[in-house]
N, C-alpha and C positions, 0 to 999 in steps of 0.2 A: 580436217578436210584439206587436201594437198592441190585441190583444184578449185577451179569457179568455172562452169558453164555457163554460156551464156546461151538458153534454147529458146527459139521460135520455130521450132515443129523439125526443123534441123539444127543439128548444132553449128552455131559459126564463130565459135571464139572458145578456146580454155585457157584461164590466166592459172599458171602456176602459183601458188601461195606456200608450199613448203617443200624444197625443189630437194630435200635431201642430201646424199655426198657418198662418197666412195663408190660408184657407181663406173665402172673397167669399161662394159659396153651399154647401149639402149637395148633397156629392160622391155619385154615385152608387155604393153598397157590394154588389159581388157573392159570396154565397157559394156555394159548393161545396165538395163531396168531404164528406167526413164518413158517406158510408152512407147519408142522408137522402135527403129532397124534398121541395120546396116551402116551404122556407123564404125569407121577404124581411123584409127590415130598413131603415130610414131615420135618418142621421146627424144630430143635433140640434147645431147651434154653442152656441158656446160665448165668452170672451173670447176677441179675438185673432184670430177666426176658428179656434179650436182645436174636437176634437169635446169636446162636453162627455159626450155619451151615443150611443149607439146603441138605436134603438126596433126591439123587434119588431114586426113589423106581422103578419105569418103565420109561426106557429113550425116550421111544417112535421114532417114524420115518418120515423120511420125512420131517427134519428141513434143510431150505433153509436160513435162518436166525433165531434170537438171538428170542425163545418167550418172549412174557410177565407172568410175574409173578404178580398177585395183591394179595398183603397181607392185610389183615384188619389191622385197628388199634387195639391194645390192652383194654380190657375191665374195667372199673374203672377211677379213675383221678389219672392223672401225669404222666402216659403213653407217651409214645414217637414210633409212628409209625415210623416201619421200610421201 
């Protein structure tokens, strides 16, 4: 798991736990499931192209638990999905 939510019915915190690398631009990050809606988020770089952080942008509601986030892998070779 590349992330940690932390939910009380919105999400208000995602600690990054395995930020990846080779990463050129900020990948687009989707989340779902969790009970929620309308939550979005955007990936901040980092060295390396690694993420450094993930921003909430809209916390969305109605999270009964931890969504999923799916990051892509990064574009090129030697990349290391996060």
């Amino acid at each position: 798991m590349p992330y940690a939510p932390a939910v009380a019915a919105s999400v208000d915190r995602i600690d990054v736990t395995t930020p990846g690398s080779g990463y050129t631009a900020e990948p687009t990050i989707t989340p779902s499931g969790g009970g929620g809606t309308g939550m979005a988020v955007k990936a901040n770089l980092g060295a390396g192209g690694s993420i450094a952080s993930i921003s909430i942008t809209t916390p969305g509601t109605g999270y009964t638990s931890a969504p999923t986030l799916t990051i892509p892998a990064p574009t090129g070779t030697g990349g290391v999905q996060a």
